[in-house]
C-alpha positions as CSV (number, residue, x, y, z in Angstrom):
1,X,101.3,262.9,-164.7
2,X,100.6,260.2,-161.8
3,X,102.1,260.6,-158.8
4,X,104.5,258.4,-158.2
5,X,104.1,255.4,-155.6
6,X,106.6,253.3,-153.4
7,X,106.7,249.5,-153.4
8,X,106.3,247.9,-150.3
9,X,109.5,248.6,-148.4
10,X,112.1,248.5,-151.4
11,X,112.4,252.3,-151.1
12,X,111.7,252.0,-155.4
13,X,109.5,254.9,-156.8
14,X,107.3,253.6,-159.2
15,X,104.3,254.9,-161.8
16,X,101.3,252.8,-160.6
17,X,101.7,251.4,-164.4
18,X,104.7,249.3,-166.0
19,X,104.9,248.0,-168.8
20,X,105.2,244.2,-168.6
21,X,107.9,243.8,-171.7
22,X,107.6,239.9,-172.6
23,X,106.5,241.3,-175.9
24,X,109.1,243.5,-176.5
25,X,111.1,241.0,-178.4
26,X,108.8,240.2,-180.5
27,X,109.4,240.1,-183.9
28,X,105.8,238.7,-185.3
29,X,103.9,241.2,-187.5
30,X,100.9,238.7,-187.6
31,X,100.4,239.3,-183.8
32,X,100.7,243.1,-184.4
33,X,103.4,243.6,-182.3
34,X,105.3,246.8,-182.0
35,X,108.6,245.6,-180.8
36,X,111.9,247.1,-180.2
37,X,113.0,250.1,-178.4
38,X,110.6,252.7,-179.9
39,X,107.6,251.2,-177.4
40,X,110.0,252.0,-174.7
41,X,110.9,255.5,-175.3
42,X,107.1,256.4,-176.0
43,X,105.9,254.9,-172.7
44,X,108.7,256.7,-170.7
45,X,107.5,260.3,-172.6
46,X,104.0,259.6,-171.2
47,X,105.5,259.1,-167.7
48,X,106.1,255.6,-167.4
49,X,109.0,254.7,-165.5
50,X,108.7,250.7,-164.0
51,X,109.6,248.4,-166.6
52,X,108.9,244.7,-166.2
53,X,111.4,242.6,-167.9
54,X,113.6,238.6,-167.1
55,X,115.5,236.6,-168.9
56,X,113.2,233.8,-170.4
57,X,111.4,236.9,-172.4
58,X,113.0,235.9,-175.7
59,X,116.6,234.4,-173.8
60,X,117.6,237.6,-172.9
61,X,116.4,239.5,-176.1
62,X,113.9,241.6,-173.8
63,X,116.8,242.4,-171.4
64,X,119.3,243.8,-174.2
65,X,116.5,245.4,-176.6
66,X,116.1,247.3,-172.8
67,X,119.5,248.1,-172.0
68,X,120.6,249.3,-175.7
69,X,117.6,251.6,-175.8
70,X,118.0,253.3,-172.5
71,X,122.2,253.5,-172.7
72,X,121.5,254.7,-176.2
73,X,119.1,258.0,-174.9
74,X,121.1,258.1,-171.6
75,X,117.5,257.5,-169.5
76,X,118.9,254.4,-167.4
77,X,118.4,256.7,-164.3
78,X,115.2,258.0,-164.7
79,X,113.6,254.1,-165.1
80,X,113.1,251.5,-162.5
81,X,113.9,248.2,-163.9
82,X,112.6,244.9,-162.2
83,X,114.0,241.5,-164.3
84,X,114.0,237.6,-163.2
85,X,116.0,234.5,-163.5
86,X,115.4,231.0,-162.4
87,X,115.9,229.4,-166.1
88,X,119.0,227.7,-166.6
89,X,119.2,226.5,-170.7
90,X,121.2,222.8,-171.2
91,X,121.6,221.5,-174.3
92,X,118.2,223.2,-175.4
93,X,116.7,221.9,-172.2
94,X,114.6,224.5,-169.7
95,X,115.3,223.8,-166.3
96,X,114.7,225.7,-162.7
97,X,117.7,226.5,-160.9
98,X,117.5,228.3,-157.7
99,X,121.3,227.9,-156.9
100,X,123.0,230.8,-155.0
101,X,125.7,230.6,-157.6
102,X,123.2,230.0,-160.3
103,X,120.9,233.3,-159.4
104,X,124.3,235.4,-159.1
105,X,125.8,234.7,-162.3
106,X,122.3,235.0,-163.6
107,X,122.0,238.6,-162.4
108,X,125.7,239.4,-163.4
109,X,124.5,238.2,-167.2
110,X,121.4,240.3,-166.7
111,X,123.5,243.3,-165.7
112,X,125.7,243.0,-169.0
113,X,122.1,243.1,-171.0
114,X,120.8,245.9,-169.7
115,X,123.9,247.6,-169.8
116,X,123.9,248.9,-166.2
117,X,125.9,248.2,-162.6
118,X,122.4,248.1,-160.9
119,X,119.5,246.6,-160.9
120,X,116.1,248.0,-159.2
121,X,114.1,244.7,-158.4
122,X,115.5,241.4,-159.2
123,X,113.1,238.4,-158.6
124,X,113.4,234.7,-158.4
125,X,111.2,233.7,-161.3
126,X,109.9,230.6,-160.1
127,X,111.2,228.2,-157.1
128,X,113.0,224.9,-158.0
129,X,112.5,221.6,-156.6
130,X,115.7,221.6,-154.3
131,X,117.5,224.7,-153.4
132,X,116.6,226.0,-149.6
133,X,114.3,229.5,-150.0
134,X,116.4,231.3,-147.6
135,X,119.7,230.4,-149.4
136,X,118.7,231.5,-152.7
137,X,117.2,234.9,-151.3
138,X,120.3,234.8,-149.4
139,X,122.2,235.1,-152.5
140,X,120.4,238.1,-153.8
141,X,121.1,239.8,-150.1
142,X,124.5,239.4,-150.8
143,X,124.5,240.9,-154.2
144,X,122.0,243.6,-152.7
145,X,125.1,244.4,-150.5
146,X,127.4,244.5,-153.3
147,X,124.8,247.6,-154.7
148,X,124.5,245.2,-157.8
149,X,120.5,244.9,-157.0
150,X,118.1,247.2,-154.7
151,X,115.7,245.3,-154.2
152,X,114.8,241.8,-154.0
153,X,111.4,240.0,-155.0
154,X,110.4,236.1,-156.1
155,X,107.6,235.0,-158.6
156,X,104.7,232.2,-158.7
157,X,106.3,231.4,-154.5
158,X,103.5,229.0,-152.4
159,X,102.8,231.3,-149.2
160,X,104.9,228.6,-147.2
161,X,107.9,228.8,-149.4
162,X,108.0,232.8,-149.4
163,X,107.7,232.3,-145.6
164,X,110.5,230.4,-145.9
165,X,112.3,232.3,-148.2
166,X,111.4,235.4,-146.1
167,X,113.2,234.1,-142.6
168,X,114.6,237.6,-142.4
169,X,112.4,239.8,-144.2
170,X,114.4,240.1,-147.1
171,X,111.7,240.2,-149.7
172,X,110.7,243.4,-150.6
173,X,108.0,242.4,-154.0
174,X,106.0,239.1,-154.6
175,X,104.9,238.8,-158.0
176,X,102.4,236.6,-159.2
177,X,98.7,235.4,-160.8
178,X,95.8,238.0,-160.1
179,X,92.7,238.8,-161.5
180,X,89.3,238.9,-161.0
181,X,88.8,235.3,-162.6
182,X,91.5,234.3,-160.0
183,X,91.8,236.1,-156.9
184,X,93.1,233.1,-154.6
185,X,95.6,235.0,-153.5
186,X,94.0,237.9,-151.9
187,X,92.1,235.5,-149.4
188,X,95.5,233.3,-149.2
189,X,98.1,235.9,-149.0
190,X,97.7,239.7,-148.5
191,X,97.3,239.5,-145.2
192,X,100.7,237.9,-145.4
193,X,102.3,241.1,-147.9
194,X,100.2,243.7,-145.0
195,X,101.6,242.4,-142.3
196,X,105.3,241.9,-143.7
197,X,105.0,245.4,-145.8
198,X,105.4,243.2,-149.2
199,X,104.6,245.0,-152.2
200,X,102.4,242.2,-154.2
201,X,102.7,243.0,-158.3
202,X,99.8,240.7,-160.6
203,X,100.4,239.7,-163.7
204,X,97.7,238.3,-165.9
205,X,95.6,241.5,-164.9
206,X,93.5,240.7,-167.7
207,X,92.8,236.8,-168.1
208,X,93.9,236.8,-171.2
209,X,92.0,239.9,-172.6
210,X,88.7,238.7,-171.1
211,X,88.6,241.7,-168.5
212,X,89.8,243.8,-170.9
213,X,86.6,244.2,-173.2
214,X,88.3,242.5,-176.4
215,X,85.8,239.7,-176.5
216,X,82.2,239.4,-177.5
217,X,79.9,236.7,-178.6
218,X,80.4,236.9,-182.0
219,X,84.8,236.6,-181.7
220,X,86.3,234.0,-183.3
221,X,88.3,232.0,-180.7
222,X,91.8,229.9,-182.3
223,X,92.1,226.3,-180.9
224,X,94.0,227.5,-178.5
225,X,91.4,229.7,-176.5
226,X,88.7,227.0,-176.8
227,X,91.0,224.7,-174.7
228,X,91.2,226.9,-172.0
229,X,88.4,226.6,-169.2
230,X,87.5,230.6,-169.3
231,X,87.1,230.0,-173.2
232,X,84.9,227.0,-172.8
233,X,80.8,227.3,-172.4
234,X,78.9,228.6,-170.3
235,X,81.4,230.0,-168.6
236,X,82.5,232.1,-171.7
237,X,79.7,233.8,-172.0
238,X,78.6,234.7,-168.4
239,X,82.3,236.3,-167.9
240,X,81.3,238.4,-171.0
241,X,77.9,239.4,-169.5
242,X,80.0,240.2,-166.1
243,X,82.6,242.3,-168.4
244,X,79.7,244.2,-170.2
245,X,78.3,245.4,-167.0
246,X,81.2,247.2,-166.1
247,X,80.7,249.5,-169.6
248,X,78.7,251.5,-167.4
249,X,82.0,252.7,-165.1
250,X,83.8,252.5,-167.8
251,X,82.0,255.1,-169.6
252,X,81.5,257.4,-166.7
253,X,85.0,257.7,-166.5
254,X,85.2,258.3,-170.0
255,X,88.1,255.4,-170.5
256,X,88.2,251.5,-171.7
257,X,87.0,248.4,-169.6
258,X,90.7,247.5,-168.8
259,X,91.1,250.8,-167.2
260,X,88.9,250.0,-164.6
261,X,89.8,246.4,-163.6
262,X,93.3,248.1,-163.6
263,X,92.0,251.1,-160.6
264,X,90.0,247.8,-159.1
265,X,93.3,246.3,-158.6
266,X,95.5,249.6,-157.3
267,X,92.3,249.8,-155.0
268,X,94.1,246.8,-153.1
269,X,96.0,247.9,-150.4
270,X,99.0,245.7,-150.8
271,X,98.6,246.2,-154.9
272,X,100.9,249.3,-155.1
273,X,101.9,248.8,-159.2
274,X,100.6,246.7,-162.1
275,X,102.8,245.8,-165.1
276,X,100.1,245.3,-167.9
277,X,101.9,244.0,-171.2
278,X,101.6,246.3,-174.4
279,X,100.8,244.9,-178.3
280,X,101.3,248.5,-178.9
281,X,101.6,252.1,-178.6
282,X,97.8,252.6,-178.4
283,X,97.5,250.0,-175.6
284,X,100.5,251.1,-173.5
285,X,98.4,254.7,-173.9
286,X,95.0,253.7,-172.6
287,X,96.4,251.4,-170.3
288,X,98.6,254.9,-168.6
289,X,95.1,256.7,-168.1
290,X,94.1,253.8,-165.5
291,X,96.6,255.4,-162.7
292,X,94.3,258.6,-163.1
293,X,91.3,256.9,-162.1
294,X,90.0,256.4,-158.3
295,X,87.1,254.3,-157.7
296,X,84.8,255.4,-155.2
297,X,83.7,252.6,-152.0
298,X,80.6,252.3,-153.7
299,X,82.4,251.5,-157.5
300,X,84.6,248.8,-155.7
301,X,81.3,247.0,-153.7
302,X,80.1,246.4,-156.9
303,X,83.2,245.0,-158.5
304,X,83.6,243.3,-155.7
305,X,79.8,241.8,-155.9
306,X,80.3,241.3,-159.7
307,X,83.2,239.0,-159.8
308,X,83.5,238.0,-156.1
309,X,86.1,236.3,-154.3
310,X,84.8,233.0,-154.4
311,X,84.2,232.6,-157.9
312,X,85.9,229.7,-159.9
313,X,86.5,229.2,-163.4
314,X,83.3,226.1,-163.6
């Protein structure tokens, strides 16, 4: 088993890989989905023990399907549990809503999900247009006091508004876009995280399964994928020739592509975690063996050199 690593200042004990659970209400077969509780329990018996969760995966579905299964095997102490909230639902209507009484009843309906008095890393999904940064995080200080969360984080925050937000060093984890098809934010930010002992958490590790070797020439993309500038030519296929190229680590570690973009990433020093998502049990399981893995100076140059810092989507 990994050993366990701590995020930023929180304090929280992690393994290196979560599972990112906006699948896990899922209830499309056509998308081969395993959904429910029985992902959970078999990433926890493989060591697992940071689960990535918020409310707008499935309007709370995610949350409860969470809290039933870990009340139900009596495992709700032995599992770090991050969730978010910054989507208030009116008359079928999505809106932001970084309110201080917004974000606490939020969290107090997010505790009654998960069926728990505490939870491990609360975020603020995504900033609205109005409400001052430092009085929303002040909220979750308050309820951080009140031993209702232990850690506070925010999600897809501009550097000046987690600045803002971060007037007393309150934030413990930023969450948001990284990859190597997007890594604006290590030249932006970590020096930011390093300097304030943030804990930064990517999601979108893989573009979209680019990076993690599910594509080739000959893959038929939906409508969907064409629209989307990594999809589109000739950028499509020189990302697949960059992905192919990293077969060669991938073999000599004896593990899948996505293993090693996943090391590339825990290689960061402000990257402490990663919270790949999971189709199913087979994924979550290859996706554990990347914690294992330690790139030498040499294997990270030529990452690096591969998909460097400066390259854009054309």
């Amino acid at each position: 088993m990994s050993e366990l690593v701590t995020l930023g200042k929180s304090g929280l004990q992690v393994h290196p890989i979560g599972l990112g659970a906006n699948k896990i209400s899922d209830a499309d077969p056509s998308t081969n989905t395993e959904y429910g509780g029985e992902i959970l329990l078999d990433a926890i018996e493989k060591g697992l023990n940071f689960i990535d969760t918020a409310f707008i995966y499935g309007n709370g579905k995610s949350e409860s399907i969470i809290g039933e299964t870990l009340k139900k095997h009596n495992l709700r102490k032995d599992i770090v549990i991050a969730t978010k909230g910054a989507h208030e639902i009116i008359d079928g209507e999505i809106k932001l809503n970084n309110s201080p009484d917004f974000l606490t009843k939020q969290v107090e309906d997010s505790l009654q999900r998960l069926q728990t008095d505490y939870i491990d890393l609360y975020y603020i999904h995504f900033p609205d247009e109005d409400t001052p940064k430092a009085e929303a995080i002040g909220a979750l200080s308050r309820l951080k006091e009140q031993g209702k969360i232990r850690s506070i984080g925010v999600s897809n925050f501009s550097l000046d508004q987690i600045k803002e937000a971060n007037v007393h060093n309150d934030i413990d984890v930023v969450q948001d876009e990284y990859n190597l098809l997007n890594q604006e934010a290590e030249s932006s930010v970590f020096s930011y995280y390093n300097e304030k002992n943030i804990s930064f958490i990517p999601y979108f590790p893989f573009a979209s399964g680019l990076l993690a070797g599910k594509y080739d020439k000959d893959t038929q993309l939906s409508d969907r994928q064409r629209s989307r500038p990594q999809f589109q030519e000739p950028t499509y296929s020189e990302i697949l020739s960059k992905v192919d190229r990293l077969n060669t680590l991938a073999d000599q570690y004896n593990t899948g592509i996505q293993n090693i973009v996943l090391a590339y990433y825990l290689s960061k020093d402000v990257i402490n975690a990663v919270i790949p998502g999971a189709r199913n049990r087979n994924q979550m399981e290859q996706n554990l063996e990347a914690a294992n893995i330690k790139l030498t100076q040499e294997e990270i140059n030529f990452i690096s050199e591969l998909f460097p810092k400066s390259y854009k989507l054309k």
